[in-house]
C-alpha positions in Angstrom: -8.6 90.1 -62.3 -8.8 87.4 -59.8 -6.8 87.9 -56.6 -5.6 84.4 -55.4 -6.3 83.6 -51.7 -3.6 81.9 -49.5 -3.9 78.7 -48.6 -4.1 79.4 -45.1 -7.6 81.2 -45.0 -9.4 78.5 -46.9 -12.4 77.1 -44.7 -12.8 73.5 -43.8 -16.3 71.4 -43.5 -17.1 69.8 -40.5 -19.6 67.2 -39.6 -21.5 66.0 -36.4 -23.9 63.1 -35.6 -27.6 64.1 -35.0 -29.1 62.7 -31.7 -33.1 63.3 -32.9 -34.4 59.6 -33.9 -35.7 59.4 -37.5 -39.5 59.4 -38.4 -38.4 56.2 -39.9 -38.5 54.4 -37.0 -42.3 55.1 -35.7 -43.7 52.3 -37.4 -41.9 49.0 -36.6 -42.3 50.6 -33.3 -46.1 51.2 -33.1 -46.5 47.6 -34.7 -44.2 46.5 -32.2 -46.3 47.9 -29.5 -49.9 47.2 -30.7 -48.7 43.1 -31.4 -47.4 43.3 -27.5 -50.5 45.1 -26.3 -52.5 42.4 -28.6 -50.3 39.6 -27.0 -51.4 40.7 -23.5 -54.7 41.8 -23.8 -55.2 37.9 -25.2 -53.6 36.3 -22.4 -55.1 38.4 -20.3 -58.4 37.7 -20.9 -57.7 33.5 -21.7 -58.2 31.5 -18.7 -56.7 27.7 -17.9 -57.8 24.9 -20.5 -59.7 22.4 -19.0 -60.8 18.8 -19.7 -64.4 17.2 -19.6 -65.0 13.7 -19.9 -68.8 12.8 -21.7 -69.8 9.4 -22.4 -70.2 10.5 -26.0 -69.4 13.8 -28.2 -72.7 13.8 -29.6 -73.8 17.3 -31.5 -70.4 18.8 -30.1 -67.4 20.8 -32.7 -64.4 20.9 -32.2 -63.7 25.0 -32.7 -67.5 26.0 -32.9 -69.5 24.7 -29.7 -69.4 27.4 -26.6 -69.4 26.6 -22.5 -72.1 28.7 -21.5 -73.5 29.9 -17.8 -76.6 32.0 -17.9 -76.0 32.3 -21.8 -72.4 34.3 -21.2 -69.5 32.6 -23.4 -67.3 31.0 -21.0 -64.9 28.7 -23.2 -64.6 26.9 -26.6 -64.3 23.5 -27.5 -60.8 22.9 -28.7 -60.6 19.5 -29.3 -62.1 16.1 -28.9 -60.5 12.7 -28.4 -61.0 9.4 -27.0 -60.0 8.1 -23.4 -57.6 6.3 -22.6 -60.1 3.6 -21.9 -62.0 3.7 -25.6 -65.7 4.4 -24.1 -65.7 8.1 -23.6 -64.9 11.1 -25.1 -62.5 13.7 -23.4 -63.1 17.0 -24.6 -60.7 20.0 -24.0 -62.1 23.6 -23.5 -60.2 27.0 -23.8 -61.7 29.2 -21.0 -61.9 32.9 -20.4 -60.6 34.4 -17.6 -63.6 35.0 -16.3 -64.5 31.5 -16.2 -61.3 31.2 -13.6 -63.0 31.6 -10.2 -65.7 29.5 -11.5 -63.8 25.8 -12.0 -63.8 24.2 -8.8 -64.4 20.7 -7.7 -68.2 21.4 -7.5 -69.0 22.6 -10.9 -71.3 20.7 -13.3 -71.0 20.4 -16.7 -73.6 18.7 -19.3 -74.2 18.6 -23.0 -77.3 21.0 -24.1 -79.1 19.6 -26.7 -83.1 19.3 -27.4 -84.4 16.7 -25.0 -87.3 15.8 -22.8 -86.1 15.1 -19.4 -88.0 15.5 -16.2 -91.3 16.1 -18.1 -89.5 19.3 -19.4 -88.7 19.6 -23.3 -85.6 22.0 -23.4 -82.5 23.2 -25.5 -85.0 23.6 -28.4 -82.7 27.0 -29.1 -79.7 24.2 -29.8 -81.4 23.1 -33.0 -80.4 26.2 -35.1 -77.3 27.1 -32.9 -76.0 23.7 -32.1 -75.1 21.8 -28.7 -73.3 23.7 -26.8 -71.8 23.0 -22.9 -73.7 23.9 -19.9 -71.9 24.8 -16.8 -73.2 25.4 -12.8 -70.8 26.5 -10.7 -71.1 25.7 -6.7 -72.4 28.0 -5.0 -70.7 27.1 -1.9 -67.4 27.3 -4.0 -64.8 24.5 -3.5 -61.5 23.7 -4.6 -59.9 24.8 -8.3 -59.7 21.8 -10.3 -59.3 21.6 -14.5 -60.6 17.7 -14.9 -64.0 17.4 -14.4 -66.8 14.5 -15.8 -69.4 15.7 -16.8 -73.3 14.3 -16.3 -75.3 13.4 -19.3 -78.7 14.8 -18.3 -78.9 18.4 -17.0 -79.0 19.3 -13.1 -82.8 19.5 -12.0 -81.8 22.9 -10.1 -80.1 25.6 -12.7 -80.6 28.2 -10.2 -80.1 29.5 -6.9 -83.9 28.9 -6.5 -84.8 29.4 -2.6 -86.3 26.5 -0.8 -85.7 23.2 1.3 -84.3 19.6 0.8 -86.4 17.1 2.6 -85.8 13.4 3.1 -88.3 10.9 2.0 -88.1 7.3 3.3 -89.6 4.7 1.5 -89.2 0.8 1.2 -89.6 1.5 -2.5 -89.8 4.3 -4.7 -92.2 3.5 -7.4 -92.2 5.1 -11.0 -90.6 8.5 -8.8 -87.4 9.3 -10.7 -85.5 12.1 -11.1 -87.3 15.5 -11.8 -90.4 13.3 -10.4 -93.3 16.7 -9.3 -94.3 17.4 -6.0 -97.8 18.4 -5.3 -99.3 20.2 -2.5 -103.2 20.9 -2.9 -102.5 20.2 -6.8 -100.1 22.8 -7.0 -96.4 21.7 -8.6 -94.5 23.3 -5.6 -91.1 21.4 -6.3 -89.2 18.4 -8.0 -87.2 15.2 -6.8 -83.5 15.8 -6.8 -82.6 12.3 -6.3 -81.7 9.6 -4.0 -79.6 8.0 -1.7 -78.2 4.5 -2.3 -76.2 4.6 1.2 -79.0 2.7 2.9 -80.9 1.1 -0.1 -80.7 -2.8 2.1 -82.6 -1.7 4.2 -85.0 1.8 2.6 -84.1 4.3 -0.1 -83.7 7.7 0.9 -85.5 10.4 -1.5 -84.4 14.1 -1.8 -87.2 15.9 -2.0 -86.7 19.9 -2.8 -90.0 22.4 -1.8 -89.6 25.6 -3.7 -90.4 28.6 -1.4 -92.6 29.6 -0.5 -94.2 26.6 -0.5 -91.4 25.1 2.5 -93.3 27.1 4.7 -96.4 24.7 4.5 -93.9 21.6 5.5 -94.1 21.3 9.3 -92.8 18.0 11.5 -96.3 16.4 10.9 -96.8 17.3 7.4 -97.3 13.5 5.6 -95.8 13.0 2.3 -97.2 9.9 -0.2 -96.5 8.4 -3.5 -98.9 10.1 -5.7 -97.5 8.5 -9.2 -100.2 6.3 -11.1 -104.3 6.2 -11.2 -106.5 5.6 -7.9 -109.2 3.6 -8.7 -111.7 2.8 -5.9 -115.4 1.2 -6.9 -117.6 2.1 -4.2 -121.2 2.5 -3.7 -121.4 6.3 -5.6 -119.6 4.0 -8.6 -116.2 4.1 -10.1 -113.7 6.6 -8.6 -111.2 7.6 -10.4 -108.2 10.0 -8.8 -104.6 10.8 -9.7 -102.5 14.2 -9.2 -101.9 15.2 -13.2 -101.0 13.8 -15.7 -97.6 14.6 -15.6 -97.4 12.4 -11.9 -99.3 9.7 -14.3 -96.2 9.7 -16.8 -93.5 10.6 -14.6 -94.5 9.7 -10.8 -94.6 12.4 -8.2 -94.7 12.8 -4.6 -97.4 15.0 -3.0 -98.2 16.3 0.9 -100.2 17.7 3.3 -100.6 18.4 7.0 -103.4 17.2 9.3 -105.7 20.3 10.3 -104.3 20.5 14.1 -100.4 20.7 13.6 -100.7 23.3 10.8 -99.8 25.9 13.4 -96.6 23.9 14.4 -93.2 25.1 13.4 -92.1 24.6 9.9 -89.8 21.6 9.3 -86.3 22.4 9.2 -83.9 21.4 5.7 -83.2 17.8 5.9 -85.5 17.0 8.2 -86.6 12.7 7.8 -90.2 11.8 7.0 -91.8 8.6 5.6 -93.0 8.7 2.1 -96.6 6.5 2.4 -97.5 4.3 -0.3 -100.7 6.3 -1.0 -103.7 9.0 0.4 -105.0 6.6 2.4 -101.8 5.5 4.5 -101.0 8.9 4.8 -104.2 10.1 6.6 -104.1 6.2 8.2 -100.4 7.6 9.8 -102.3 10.4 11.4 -103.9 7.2 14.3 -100.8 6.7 16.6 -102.2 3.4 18.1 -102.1 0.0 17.2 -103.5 -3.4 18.7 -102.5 -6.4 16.8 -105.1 -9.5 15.9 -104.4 -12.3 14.5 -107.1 -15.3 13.4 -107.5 -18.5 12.0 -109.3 -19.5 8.5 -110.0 -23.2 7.4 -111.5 -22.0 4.5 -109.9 -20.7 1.3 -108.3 -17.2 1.7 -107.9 -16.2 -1.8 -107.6 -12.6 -3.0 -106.8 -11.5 1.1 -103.0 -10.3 1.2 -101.4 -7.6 3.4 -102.6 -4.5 2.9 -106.2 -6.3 3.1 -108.7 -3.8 4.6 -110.1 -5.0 8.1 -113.5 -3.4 8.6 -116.2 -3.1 11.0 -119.9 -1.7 10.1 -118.6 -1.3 6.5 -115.8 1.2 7.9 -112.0 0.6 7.4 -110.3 0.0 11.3 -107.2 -1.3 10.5 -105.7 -3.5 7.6 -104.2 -6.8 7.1 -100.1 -7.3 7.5 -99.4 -10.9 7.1 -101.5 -13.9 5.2 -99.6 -17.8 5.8 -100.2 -21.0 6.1 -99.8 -22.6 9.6 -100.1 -26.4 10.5 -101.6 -27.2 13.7 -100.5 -30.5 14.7 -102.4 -31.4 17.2 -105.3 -31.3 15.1 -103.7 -32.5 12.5 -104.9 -29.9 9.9 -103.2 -26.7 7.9 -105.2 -23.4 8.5 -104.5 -20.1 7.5 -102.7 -17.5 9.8 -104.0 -14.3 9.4 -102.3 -11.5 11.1 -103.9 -7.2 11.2 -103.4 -4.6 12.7 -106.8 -2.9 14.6 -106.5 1.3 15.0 -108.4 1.8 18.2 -108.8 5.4 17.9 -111.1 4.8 14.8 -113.9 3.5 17.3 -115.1 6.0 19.8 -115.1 5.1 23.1 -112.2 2.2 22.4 -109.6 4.5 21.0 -110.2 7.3 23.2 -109.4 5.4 26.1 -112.6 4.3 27.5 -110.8 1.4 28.8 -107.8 1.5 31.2 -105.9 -1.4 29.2 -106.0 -2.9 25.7 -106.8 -6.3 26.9 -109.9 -4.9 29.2 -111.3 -3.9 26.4 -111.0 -6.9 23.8 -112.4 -8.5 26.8 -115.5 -6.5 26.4 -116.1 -7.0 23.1 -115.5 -10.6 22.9 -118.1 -11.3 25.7 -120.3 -9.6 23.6 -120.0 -11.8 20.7 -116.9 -10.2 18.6 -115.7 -12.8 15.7 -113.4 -12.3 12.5 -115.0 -13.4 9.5 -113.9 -12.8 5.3 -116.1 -11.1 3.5 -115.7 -10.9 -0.2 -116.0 -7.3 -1.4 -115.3 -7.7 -5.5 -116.7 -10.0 -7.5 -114.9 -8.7 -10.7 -111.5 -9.2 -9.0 -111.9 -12.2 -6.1 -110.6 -9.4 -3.1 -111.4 -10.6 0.1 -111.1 -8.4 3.2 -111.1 -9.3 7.1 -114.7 -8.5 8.9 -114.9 -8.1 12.3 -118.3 -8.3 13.6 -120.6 -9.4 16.6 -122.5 -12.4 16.9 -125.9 -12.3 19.2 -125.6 -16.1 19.6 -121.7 -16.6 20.4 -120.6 -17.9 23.5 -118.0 -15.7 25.8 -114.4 -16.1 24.9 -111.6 -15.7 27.3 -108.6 -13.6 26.3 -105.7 -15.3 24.8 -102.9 -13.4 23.4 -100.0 -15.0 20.5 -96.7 -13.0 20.9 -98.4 -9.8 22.2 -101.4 -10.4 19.9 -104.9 -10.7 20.8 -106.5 -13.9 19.1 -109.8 -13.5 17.6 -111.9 -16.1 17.3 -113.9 -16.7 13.4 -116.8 -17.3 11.9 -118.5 -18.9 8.6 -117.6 -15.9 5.7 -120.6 -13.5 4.5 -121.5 -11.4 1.6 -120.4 -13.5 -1.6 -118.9 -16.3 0.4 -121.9 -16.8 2.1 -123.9 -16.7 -1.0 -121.6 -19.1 -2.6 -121.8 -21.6 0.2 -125.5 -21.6 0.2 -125.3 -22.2 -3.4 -123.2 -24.8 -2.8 -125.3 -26.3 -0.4 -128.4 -26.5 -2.6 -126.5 -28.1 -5.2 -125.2 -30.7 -3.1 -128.5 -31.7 -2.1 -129.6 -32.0 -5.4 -126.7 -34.2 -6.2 -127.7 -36.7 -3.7 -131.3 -37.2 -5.1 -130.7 -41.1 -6.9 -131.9 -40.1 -10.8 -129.8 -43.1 -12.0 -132.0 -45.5 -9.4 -135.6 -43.8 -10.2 -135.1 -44.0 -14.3 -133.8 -47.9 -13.8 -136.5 -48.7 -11.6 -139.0 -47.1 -14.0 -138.0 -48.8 -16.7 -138.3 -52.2 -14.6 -141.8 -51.6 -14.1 -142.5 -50.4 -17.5 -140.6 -53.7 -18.7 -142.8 -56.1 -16.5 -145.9 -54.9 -17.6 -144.7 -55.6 -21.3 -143.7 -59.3 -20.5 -146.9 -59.7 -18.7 -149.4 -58.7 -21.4 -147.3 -60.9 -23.7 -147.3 -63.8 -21.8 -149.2 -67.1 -22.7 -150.9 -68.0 -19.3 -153.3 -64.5 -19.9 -154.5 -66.2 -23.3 -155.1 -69.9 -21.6 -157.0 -68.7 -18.9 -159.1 -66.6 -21.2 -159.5 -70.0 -23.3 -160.8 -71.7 -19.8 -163.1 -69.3 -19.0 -164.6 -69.8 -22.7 -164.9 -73.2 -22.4 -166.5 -73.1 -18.7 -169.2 -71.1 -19.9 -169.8 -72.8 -22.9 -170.6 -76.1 -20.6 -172.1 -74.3 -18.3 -174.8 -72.9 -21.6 -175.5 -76.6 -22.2 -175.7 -77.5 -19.2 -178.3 -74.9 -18.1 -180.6 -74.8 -21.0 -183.7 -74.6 -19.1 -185.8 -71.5 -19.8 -184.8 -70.0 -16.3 -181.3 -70.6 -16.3 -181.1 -69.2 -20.2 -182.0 -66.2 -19.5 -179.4 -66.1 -16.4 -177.1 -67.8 -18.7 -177.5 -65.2 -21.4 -176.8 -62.3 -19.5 -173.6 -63.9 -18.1 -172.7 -64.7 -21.9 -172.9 -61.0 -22.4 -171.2 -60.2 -18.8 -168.6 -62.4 -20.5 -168.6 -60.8 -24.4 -168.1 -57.8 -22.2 -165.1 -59.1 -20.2 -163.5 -60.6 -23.4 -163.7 -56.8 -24.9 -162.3 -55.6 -21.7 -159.7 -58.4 -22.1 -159.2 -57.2 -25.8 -158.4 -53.5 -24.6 -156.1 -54.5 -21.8 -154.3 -56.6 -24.5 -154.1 -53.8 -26.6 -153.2 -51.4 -24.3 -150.2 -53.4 -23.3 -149.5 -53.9 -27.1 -149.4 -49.9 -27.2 -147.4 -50.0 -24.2 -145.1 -52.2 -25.1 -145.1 -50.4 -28.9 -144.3 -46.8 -27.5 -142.3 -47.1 -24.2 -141.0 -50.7 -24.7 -137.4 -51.5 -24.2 -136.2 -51.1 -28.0 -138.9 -47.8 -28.3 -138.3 -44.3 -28.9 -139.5 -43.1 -25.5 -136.9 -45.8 -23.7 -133.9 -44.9 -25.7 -134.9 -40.9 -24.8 -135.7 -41.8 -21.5 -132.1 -43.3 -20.8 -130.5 -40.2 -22.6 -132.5 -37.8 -20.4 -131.4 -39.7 -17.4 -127.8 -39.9 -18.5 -128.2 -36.2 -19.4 -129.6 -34.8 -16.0 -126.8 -37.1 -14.2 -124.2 -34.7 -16.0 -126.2 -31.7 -15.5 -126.0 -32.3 -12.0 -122.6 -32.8 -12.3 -121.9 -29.5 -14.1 -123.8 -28.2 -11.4 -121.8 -29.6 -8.4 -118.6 -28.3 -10.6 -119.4 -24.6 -11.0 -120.6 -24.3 -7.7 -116.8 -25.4 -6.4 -115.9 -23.1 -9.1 -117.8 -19.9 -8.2 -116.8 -21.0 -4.0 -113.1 -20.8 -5.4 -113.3 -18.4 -8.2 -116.2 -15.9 -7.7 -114.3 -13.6 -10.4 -114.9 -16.2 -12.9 -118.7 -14.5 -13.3 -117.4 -11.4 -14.7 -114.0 -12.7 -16.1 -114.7 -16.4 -17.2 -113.1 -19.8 -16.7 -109.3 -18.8 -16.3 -106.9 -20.9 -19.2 
């Protein structure tokens, strides 16, 4: 039996709120954490979008191509649109944050792509990957900057690549261009960076860079020339034929050297200013620091002589021509040409090394002695003509007489060719005056006369007389002593009549072979006719070859 309990000791429940956080929760909250880890760990590693203006877009994606330095990923090519302008194409980048420190106002940026710039094919590793962006940074640093226009062909200098900048002057630069070699003892020691346009009225301004260690071979004297193209020189070994490589035939180049007794001179300093020489030749030529100046004056033609001209002595370059006009001298009333050079003394020992105490002493001495300018033809195949000085044994003392601070130089008839040609000329011209015309008419005068007289009727009469005189004179001496006198006169006579026949004849064959209407005349006139033009012809190519002496080896210019 069941004991009923009071309502008064019945227990109650209770309940309380648990403070542990459910196991529920531990996901949203690790997502929650790994997306805000993700979130930062993105933006900490993007860096600031910039902009690069190209002329065009050319092999570039939007979302694919890279900005690379030294083959690191710096970027990606988020977009590409047109400028404002329509003619270029402004493409936006996403960089890393790495990239940051990087994009200042210095930095270069280009399009790699498969090219041949500079002599140099590279970016062949674009043509399976793609363009990408190239990027050099400053390595002087700079200000931060995000626009930026990039260059379309790629910096000559990728690297910090130890060395010197030197400046080149030059009145021109050639076939030298950008990436241009440069050459010292046929080694590539360097490239052309560039130029200046700052001062390009008056020269242009080359930056030449000298990889080391190579710069330390550049000294103040070192002379730098223009070694692009072929050198072609005919001399007496034959054809010479010189050029750097073939890369300075196809691209230019520059190459140098130092004269033998400054190569123990202090090296040239970066930036230091030398002239670039238009060859070898005026390089080594830079090496003679004096100069007297000439000038003469030609009556004769001065074809194929302009500056630059070679003025020789002995055979032997001295000096070389600067300036070639015409110049009217008005109190003779004739036009001459001016020819202006420029001697180096120190070529000529015992002139250059100061054997005199002045310049004009010793022009003195060698024009008492006979010195004269002359042109001397030196090519055939191409007409030059260079300036001769040279001494006469016969030529009278000349004073010295100076033109603006130059010596004047008296001239004399041309040699080589030109005197060759002249003489020519000469022989010619006296064959010209010999009268053919005259001698051919007068022969055919004479020729003529002799025709009309053993045609004429007063032979025949008088041979009639004589005839009938001896036949009276038979008659009359028929006596036995004249008849045998008479006879032998009768055959004196018969013998004179057959004489009389031959002449006769022979003037009939005359008159038959080389008469006036006759073969013989009418070819005797054309041969006259003929030889007057050949002397023509003649005369003609003598003034030719005098004017033209290329015109052997070239022919008659159109």
């Amino acid at each position: 039996m069941t004991v009923p309990t009071e309502p008064g000791n019945v227990p109650h429940a209770s309940t309380r709120r648990s403070r542990r956080i459910s196991i529920i929760w531990i996901v949203p909250l690790l997502a929650v954490a790994v997306g805000a880890w993700l979130a930062w760990d993105t933006l900490s590693k993007e860096g600031p979008k910039i902009k690069v203006t190209f002329e065009s877009g050319e092999g570039l994606q939007a979302g694919q191509s890279q900005l690379k330095y030294k083959d690191i990923v710096f970027g990606t090519v988020k977009s590409l649109e047109l400028s404002p302008d329509k003619w270029h194409v402004v493409v936006t980048i996403a960089t890393t944050h790495e990239a940051e420190p990087l994009l200042t106002e210095h930095t270069v940026f280009w399009v790699v792509k498969p090219r041949l710039f500079a002599g140099n094919i590279s970016g062949l590793d674009t043509i399976l990957s793609g363009s990408y962006i190239g990027m050099v940074p400053s390595e002087s640093g700079g200000k931060s900057q995000r626009d930026f226009v990039g260059q379309e062909d790629p910096p000559i200098l990728q690297a910090h690549i130890p060395g010197h900048i030197f400046l080149l002057k030059s009145p021109r630069i050639g076939s030298i261009t950008v990436g241009s070699p440069i050459f010292f003892r046929d080694f590539n020691v360097g490239e052309v960076l560039g130029w200046d346009v700052a001062d390009m009225a008056e020269y242009v301004t080359v930056r030449a860079f000298v990889r080391a260690p190579y710069d330390a071979y550049v000294h103040n004297e070192t002379r730098f020339w223009n070694a692009s193209g072929l050198s072609v020189k005919l001399g007496a070994g034959g054809i010479q034929v010189q050029m750097e490589s073939l890369r300075a035939l196809l691209f230019g180049g520059v190459a140098f050297d130092t004269p033998e007794r400054d190569i123990h001179t202090a090296e040239a300093e970066d930036s230091h200013v030398f002239p670039l020489f238009a060859n070898r030749d005026a390089a080594r030529s830079a090496s003679y620091t004096r100069v007297i100046s000439g000038v003469s004056y030609f009556d004769g033609s001065v074809r194929g002589l302009e500056a630059g001209s070679e003025v020789s002595m002995h055979g032997l370059k001295i000096g070389e021509v600067t300036e070639v006009r015409l110049h009217a001298e008005a109190d003779k009333g004739i036009i001459v040409a001016k020819v202006r050079y420029e001697v180096q003394p120190e070529r000529i020992v015992g002139i250059g090394q100061r054997g005199f105490k002045t310049d004009d002493e010793a022009v003195g001495f060698l024009l008492d002695r006979g010195l004269r300018a002359s042109l001397e033809s030196t090519s055939l195949l191409t007409g030059q003509q260079d300036v001769t000085l040279e001494f006469m044994p016969d030529a009278k003392p000349m004073p010295v007489v100076k033109e603006d601070n130059e010596f004047v130089i008296p001239t004399t008839e041309a040699s080589g060719f030109a005197q060759l040609a002249s003489a020519a000329t000469d022989v010619l011209n006296k064959i010209d005056t010999i009268p053919f015309k005259d001698i051919g008419a007068n022969l055919d005068g004479i020729l003529g006369s002799v025709n009309k007289a053993t045609e004429g009727q007063q032979l025949k009469a008088a041979v009639d007389n004589l005839n009938s005189i001896l036949g009276s004179v038979n008659k009359a001496t028929s006596g036995p002593q004249l008849k045998e006198a008479v006879d032998n006169l009768a055959t004196a006579l018969i013998a004179a009549q057959k004489a009389l026949n031959s002449v006769n004849k022979l003037a009939v064959s005359i008159d038959t072979g080389y008469g006036n209407d006759t073969k013989f005349s009418r070819d005797l006139d054309r041969l006259l006719v003929q030889t007057d033009e050949a002397v023509r012809s003649i005369r003609a190519l003598a003034d030719l070859l005098s004017q033209h002496p290329e015109a052997l080896i070239k022919g008659r210019s159109q």
